[in-house]
MIFI-568289 format. One record per residue: residue in one letter; x, y, z of N, C-alpha, C in turn. Coordinates in steps of 0.02 Angstrom, whole numbers, plus 50000, padded with zeros to 5 digits. Atoms other than C-alpha are relative to their C-alpha. Example, Ala and Ser with C-alpha at 12.3 -4.5 7.8 and 13.67 -1.06 7.14 Angstrom:
a500454994150000506154977550390500455006050000 s499584994149997506844994750357499615005550037 
//
This chain:
x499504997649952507185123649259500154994550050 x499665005649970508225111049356500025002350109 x500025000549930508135111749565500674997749990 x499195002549984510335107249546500215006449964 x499594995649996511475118849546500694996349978 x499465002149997513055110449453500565003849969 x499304997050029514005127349381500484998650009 x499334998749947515195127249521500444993249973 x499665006049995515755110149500499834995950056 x500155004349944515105103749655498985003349984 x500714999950013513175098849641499745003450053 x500204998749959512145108549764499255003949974 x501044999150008510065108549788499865007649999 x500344994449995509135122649761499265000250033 x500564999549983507545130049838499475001149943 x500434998150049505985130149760499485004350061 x500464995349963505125145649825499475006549934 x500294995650038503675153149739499914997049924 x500155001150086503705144649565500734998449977 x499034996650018505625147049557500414996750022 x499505002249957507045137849602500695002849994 x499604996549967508335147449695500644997150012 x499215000849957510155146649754500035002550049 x499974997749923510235147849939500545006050005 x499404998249970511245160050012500114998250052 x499714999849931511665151650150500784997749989 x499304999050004513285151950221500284991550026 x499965007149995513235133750286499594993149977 x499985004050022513145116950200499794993550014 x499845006949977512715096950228500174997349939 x499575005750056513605083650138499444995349968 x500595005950021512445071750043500594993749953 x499715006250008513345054950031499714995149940 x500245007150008513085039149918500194995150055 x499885007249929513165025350064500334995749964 x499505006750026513955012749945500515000449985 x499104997349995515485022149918500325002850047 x499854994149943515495035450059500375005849950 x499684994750049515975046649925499425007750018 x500694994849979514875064349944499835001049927 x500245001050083513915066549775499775006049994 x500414993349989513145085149827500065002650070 x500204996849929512855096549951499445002549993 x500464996749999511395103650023499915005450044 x499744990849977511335122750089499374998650054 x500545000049942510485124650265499875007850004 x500204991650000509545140850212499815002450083 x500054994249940509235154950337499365000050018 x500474999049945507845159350450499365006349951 x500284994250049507545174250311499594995249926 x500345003050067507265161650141499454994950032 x500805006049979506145148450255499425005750000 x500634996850007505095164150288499825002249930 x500094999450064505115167250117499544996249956 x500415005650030504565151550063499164998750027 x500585000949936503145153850227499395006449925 x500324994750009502625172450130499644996349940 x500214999850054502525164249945499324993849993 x500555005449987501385148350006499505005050015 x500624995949966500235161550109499495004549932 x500184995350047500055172249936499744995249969 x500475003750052499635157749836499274998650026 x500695005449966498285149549948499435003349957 x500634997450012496705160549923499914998849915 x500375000750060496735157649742499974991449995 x500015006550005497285138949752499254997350053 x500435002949958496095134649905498995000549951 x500635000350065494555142949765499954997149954 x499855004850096495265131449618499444993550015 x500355004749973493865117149601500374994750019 x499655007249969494335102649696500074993849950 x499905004950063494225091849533500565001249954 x499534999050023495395102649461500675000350030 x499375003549961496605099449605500154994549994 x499885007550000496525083249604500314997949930 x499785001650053496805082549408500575002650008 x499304999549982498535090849448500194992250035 x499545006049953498795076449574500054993649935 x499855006350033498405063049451500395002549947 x499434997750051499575071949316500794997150044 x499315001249963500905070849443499964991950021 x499915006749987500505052649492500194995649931 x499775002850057500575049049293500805001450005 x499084996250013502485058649279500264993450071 x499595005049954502885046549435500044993349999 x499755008350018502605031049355500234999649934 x499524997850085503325036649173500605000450032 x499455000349992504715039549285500344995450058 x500055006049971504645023949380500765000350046 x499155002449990506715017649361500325005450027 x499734995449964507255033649387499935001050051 x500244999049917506575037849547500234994850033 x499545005649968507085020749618500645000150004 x499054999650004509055023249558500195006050040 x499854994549965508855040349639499814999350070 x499855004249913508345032449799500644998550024 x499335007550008509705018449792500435006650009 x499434995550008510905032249754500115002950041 x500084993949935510425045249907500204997450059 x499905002849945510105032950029500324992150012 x499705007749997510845014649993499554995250004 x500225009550001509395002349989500174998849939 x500205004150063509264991349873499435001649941 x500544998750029508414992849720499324997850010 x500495001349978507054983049751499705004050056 x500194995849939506604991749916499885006649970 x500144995250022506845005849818499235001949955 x500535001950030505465000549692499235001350048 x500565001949976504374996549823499735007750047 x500154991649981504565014549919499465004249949 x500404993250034504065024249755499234996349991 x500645004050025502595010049716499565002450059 x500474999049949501855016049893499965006949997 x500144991050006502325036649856499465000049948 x500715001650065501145031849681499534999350040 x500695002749968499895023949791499655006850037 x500474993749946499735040149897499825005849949 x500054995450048499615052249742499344995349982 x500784999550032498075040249675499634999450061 x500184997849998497425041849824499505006650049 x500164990549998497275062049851499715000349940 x500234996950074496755060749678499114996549997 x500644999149980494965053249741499535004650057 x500454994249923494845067449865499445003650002 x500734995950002493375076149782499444996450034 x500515005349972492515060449836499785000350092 x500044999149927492975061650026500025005650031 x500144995349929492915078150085499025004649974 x500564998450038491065079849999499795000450108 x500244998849920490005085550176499374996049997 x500485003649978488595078450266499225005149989 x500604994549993486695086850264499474996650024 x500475004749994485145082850348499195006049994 x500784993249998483345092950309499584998750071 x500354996749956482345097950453500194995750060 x499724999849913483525095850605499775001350039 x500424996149959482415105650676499395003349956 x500814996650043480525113650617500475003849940 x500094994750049480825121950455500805000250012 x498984996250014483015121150471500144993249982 x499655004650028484135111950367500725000450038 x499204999549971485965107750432500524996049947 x499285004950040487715103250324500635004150027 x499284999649959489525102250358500315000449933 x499385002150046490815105250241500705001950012 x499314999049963492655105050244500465005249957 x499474993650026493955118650215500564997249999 x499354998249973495685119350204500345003750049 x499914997149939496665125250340500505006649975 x499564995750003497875135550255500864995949966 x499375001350016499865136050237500144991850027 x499815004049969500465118450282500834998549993 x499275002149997502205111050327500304992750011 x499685005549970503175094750313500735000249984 x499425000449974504525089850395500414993250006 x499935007150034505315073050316500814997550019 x499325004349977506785058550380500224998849931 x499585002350045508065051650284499794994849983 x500095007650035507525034050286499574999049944 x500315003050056506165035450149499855007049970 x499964993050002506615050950080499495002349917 x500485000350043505225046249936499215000750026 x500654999749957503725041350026499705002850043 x500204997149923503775050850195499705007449972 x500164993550015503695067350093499244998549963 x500255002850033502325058849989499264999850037 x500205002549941501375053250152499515008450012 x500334991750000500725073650149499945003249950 x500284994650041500695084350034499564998249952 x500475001450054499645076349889499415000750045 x500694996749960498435076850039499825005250004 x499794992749991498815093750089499475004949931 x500144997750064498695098749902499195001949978 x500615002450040497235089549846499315004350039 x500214994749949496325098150006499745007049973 x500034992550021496545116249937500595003450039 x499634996049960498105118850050500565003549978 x499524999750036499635127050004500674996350054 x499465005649977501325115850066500745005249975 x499105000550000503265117950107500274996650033 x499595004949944504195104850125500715000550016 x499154998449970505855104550216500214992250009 x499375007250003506905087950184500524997350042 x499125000949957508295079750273500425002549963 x499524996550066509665088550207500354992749996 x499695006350042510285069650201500014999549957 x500245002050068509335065850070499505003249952 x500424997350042508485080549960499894998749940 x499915000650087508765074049787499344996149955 x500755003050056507175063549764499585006150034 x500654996849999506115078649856500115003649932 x499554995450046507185089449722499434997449923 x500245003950032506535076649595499145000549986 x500885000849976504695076849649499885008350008 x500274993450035504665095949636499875001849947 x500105000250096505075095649433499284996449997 x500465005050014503865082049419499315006050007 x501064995049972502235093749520500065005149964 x500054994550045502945108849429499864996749914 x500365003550087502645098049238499414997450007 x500925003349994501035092449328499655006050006 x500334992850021500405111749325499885003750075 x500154995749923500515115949513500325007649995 x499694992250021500475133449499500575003850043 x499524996849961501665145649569499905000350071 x500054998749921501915146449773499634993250037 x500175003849984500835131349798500164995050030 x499435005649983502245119349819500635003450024 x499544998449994503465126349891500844994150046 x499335006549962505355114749961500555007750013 x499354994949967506715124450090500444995750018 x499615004449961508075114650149500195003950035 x499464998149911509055117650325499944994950033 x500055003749940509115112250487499385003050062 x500604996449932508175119150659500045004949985 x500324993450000508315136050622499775000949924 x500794999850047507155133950461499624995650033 x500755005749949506125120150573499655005850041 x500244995249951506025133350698499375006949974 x500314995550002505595146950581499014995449973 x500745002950023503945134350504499814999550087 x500245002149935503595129950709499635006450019 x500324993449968503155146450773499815005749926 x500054997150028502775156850599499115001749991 x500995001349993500805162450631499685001549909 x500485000550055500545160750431500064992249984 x500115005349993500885142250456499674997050050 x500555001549970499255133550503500014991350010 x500125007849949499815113650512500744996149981 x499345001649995501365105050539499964991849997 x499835007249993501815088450495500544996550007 x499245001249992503305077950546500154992450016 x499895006749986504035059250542500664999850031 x499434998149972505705059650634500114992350074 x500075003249941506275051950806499575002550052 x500494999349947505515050650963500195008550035 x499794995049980506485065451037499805006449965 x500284995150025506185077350912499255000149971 x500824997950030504395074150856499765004550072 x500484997749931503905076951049500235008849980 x499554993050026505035094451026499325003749932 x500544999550042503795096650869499385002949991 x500534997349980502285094650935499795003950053 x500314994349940502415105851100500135008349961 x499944992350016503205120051007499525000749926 x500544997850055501965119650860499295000150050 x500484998849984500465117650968499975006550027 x500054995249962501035130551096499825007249934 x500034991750036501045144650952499184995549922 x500824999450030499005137550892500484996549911 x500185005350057499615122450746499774995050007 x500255006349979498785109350707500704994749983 x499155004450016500465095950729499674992249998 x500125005649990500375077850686500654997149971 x499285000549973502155071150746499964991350028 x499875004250001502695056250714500704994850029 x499175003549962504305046850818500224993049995 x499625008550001505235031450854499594995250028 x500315004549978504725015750882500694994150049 x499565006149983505394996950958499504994950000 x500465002850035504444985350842499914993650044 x499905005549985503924968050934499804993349940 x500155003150057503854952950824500004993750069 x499855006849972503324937050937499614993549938 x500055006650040503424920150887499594994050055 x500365005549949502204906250993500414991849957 x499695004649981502754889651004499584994449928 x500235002150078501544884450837499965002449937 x500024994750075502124897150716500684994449958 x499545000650030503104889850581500515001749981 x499084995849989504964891650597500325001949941 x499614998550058505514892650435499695006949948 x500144993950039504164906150364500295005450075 x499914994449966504464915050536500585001449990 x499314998749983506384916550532499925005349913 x499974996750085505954922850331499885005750017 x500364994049976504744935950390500455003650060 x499654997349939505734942150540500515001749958 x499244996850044507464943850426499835005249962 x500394995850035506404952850314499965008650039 x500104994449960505634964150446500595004750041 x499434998449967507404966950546500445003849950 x499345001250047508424966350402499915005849947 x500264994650088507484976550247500235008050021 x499554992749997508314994750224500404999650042 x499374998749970509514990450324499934999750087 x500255002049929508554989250487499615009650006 x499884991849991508345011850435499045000649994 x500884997350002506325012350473499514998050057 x500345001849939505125014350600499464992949994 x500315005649991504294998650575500494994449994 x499615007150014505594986050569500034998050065 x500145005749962505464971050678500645000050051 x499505000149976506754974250800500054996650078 x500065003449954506334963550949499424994650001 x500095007550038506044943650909499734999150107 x500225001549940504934938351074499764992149990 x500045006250025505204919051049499394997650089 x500305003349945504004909351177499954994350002 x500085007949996504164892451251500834998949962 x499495002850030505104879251152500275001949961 x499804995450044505244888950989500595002250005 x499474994250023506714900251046500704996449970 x499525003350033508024887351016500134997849916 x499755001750078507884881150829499725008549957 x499954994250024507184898350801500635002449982 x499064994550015508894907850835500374995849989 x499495003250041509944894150772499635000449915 x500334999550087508794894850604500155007049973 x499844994350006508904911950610500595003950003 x499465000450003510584912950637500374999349942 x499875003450075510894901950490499905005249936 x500174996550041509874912050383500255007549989 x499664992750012510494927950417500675001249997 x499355000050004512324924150414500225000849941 x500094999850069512114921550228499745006749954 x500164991450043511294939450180500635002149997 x499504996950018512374948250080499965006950030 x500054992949994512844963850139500455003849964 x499434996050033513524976550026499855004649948 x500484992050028513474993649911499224998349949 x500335000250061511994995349806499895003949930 x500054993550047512415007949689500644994049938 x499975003650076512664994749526500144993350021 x500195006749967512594979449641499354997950022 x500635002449988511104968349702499984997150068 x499775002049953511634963849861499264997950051 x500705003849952510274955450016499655006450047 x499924996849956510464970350118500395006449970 x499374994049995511344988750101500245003950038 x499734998649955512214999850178499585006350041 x500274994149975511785014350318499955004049970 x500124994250019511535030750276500735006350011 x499434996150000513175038250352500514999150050 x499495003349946514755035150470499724999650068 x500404998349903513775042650638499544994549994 x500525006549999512415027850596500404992450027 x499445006549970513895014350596500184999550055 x499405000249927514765019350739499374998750059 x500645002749927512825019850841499734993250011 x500375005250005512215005250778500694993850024 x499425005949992514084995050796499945001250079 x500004995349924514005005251001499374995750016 x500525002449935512444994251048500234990649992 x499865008349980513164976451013500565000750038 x499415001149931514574980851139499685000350045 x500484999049939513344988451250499564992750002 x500565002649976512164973751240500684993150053 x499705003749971513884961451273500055003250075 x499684998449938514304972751445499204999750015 x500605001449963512344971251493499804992450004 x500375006349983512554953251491499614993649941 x500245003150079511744947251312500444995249993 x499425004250028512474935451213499865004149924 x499994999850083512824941151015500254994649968 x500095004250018512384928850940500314998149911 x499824998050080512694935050745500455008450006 x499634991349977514064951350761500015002249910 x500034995050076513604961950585500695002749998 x499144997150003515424967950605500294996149975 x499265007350034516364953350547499614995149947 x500265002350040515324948850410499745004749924 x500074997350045515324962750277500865001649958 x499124996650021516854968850159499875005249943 x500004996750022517064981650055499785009450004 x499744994049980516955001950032499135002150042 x500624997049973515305012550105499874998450072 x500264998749916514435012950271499644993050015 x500285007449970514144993650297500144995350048 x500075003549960513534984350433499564993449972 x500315005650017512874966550419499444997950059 x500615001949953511484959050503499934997750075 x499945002749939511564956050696499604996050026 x500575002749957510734942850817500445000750054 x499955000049924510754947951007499514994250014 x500585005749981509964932551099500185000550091 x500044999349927509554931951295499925004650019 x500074991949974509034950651303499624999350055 x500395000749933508144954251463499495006849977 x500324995150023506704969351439500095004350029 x499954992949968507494980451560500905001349955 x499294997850017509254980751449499775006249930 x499784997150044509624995451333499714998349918 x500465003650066509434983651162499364998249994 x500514999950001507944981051212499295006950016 x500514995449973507164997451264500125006549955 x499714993350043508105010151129499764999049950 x500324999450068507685013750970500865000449951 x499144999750014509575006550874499765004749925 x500104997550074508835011050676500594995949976 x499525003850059510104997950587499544992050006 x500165007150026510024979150557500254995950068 x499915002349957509984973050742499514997250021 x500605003249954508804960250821500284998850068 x500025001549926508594956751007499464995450001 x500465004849980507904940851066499914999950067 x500204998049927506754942051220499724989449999 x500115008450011506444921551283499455003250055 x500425000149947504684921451353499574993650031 x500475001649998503394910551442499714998150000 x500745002250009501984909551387499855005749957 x500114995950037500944922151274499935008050042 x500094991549962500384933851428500665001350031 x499414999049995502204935251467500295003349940 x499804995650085502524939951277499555007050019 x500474996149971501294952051326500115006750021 x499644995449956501854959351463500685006649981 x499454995250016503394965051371499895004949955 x500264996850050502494974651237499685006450041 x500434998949952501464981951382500545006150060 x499684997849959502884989451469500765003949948 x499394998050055503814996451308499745008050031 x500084991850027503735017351303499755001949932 x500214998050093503365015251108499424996350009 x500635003050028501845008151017500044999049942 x500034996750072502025011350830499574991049965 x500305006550031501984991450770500254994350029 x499635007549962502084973050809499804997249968 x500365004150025501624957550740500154990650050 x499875005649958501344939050805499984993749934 x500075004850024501674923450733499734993950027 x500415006349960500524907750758499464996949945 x500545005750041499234895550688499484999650026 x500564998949936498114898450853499665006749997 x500624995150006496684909250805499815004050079 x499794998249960496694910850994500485006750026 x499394995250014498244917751017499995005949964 x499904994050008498134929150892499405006250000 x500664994449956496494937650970500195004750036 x499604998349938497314938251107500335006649998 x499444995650040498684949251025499825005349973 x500534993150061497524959550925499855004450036 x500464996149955496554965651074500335003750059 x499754995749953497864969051191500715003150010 x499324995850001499604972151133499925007549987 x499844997249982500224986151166500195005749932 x499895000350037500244993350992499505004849957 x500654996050054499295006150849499804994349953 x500025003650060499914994150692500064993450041 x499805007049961499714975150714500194994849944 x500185005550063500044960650609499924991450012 x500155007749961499574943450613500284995849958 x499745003550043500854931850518500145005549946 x499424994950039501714947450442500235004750011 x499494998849948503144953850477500125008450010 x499954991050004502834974550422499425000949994 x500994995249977500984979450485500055007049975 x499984991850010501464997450401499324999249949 x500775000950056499545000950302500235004749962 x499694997250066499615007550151499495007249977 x500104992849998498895024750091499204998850013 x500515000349979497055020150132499975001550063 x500125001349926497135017250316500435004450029 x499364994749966498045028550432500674998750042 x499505003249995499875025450503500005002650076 x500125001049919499325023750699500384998850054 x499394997849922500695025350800499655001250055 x500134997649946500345024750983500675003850052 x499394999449983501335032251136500425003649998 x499594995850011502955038951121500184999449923 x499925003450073502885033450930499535006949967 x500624994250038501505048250884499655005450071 x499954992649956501225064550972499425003449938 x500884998050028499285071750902499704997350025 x500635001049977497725068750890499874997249904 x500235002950088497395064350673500654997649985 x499645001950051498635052250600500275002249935 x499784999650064499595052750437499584995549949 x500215006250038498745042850284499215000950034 x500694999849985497035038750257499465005050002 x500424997049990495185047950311500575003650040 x499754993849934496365055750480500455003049951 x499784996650043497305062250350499895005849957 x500334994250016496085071750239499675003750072 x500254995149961495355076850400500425003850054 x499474994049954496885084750486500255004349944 x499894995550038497085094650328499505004749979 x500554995950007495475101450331499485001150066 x500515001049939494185108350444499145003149997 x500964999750011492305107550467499845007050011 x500504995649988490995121250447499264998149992 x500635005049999489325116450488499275009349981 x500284995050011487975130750438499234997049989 x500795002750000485925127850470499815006549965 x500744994850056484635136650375499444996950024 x500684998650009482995143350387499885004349948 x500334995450046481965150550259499325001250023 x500634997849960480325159650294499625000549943 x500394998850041478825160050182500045006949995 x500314992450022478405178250095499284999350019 x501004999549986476735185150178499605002949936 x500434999350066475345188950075500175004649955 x499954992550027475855206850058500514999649938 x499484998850032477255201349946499804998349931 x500265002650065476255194949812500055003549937 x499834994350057476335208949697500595000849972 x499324999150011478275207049694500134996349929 x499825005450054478865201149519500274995050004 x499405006750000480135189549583499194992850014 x500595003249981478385181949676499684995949949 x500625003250060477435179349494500514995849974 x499775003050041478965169949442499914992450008 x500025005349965478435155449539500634997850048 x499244999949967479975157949649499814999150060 x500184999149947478775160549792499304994750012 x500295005350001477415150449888499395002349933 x500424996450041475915152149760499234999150038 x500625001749970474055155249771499644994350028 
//
């Protein structure tokens, strides 16, 4: 059974609630675009307040038998589904490319990190094994083991509309939890995708459940007391939104927001890998992800052949569709992206900047494309420097010295990631220990860790207490029970008992 709906003539997603995938009744719609044409390719139905609880009732019904299934035999679902996701490798990448406009490659490299997080949930029997210690105390033993928490919920962006959903639930799953995820209605077609897939990997009925909408299905998962943990990658504005109204009504929320990545360069980093790495970091998807490098903190002599190198180099990325092209760069995600992201290189000219590279007068053709910008002379109290743009815009901050690079990291509102470039072991101590920062990197240009380690956002960048990814991962999907024992010898009197002669008891 197919999650598309193409009787009508116009494609439109379906829910998967319960085992089943549904035709919304809702009465209102979003458009789902290709970016390289601006053409709409589908719609997706922003169900009601009634089918999210729906989807809330059929997760709650499954749990108790899923949460008893052995945890080996969860996990063998997950690795079924991690096999079906690399048998279906190309596909999944073209269905990226197609939804959201990167590039294939980028695309590639998205699903190669959603794989990575499916193998591994699929060693989870390994990590949520508990602790024990014998005689804690005279004659008592003590162990911990971990539960599932119940119903869970994620709540997934457009920009990696493969991985972010990816990023949870195989945890979730593998756990004993039951899951509904709710999509950008941007881009549902790879969660759409990745439902078939878990349903041919044997996830039983209700276990998995996908709703699309907007806030009033967010709303109804936020406050619904049979949903027990909320997860969410989004902006800064709405994660905070997220996590007060899921805590206030007793979830566990781990709310993820915007960033304003720093990337400095010291005065002995090599100019030609840094300007690589930085285009990279600025430039890759389009500039559409919370880790991209969006403020170049040149120090010293450096800033000059930097931003003329960099200049150079980025004048030359191609920008343009990727839907049966190969282009350096692709396009946004949708007209409202263009018009925000084109709205801060005017703003940065009336604050005084210089634009250095204008992404406007360097692309041609149809879809939602902007080309690569360099702002140079930003100051750290302007706008480009303190917002969160999401396209293919750098801002150059001229500092210093290093504790001047520093400083500006130090005085951001975000945290999420940074990285430094240098040759001075020094230096990048320095950097390690006190920027301002969760993710760091040292001579590279996307510090995002990969499904081992957890994705550490500080700040206004992450709103919790357990990360996404990683140990904080299995352990915000589950929770401890710790239970001591005593046992008491049988007195003499019991000797006569048969169980006694079986040698069950102390003996003569």
């Amino acid at each position: 059974m197919s999650g598309l709906d193409t009787a009508s003539g116009t494609t439109t997603v379906k829910n998967l609630i319960g085992g089943q995938w549904q035709d919304s009744a809702a009465t209102r719609f979003g458009d789902i675009f290709n970016p390289s044409t601006g053409q709409v390719i589908a719609r997706s139905p922003l169900s009601s307040a009634d089918e999210t609880k729906q989807a809330v009732q059929a997760a709650a019904d499954a749990f108790p038998a899923w949460r008893d299934t052995p945890v080996v035999e969860r996990a063998r679902v997950m690795f079924r589904f991690r096999d079906l996701m690399a048998q279906n490798f190309e596909e999944l990448a073209a269905l990226i490319t197609r939804e959201h406009g990167k590039t294939l490659p980028e695309s590639r490299a998205e699903v190669q990190r959603g794989v990575e997080m499916a193998e591994f949930a699929s060693g989870i029997p390994n990590m949520i094994k508990g602790e024990t210690m014998a005689n804690i105390a005279r004659n008592v033993d003590a162990e911990t083991i971990r539960h599932p928490v119940g119903v869970c919920a994620g709540i997934t962006p457009y920009n990696f509309p493969f991985m972010v959903p990816l990023w949870m639930f195989p945890i979730a799953l593998t756990c004993g939890n039951t899951f509904i995820l709710k999509p950008s209605e941007k881009v549902p077609l790879s969660s759409i995708r990745m439902g078939e897939l878990l349903v041919e990997a044997g996830i039983p009925d209700g276990v998995f459940n996908i709703v699309h909408g907007d806030k009033e299905s967010v709303d109804v998962l936020l406050t619904h007391p049979d949903v027990a943990a909320i997860s969410f990658v989004g902006s800064t504005k709405i994660a905070k939104y997220i996590y007060e109204v899921g805590t206030q009504h007793n979830k566990r929320v781990q709310s993820a927001g915007g960033a304003k990545n720093h990337l400095i360069i010291m005065p002995d980093a090599d100019v030609d890998l840094s300007v690589k790495a930085l285009a990279a970091s600025a430039y890759g998807c389009a500039g559409q992800r919370c880790m991209a490098g969006s403020v170049a903190v040149a120090v010293g002599s450096i800033a000059d052949p930097l931003v003329d190198q960099l200049n150079d180099y980025a004048s030359k990325l191609k920008t343009g569709p990727t839907d049966g092209c190969d282009p350096d760069m692709g396009p946004l995600i949708n007209p409202d992206a263009v018009n925000r992201v084109e709205s801060y290189l005017d703003i940065a000219k009336n604050e005084g900047a210089t634009v250095r590279l204008d992404g406007r007068k360097n692309v041609s053709g149809e879809g939602f494309l902007v080309g690569p910008s360099i702002i140079d002379h930003v100051k750290p109290d302007m706008r480009v420097a303190k917002e969160e743009i999401f396209g293919p815009v750098l801002s150059v901050i001229r500092a210093d010295d290093l504790d001047a690079a520093l400083e500006v990291g130090n005085n951001c509102a975000y945290g999420n990631g940074a990285s430094i470039f240098t040759n001075s072991g020094y230096a990048a101590r320095e950097f390690k220990q006190h920027f301002n920062a969760g993710m760091i990197g040292i001579n590279v240009g996307v510090p995002a860790p990969m499904a081992w380690f957890p994705f550490t956002g500080w700040n206004a960048s992450f709103f919790g207490d357990l990360h996404i990814q990683g140990n904080e991962g299995v352990h915000f999907y589950t929770r401890q029970k710790t239970t001591l024992t005593r046992w008491f010898a049988p007195d003499e009197s019991c000797h006569h008992d048969p169980v006694w002669k079986t040698g069950l008891g102390k003996k003569d």
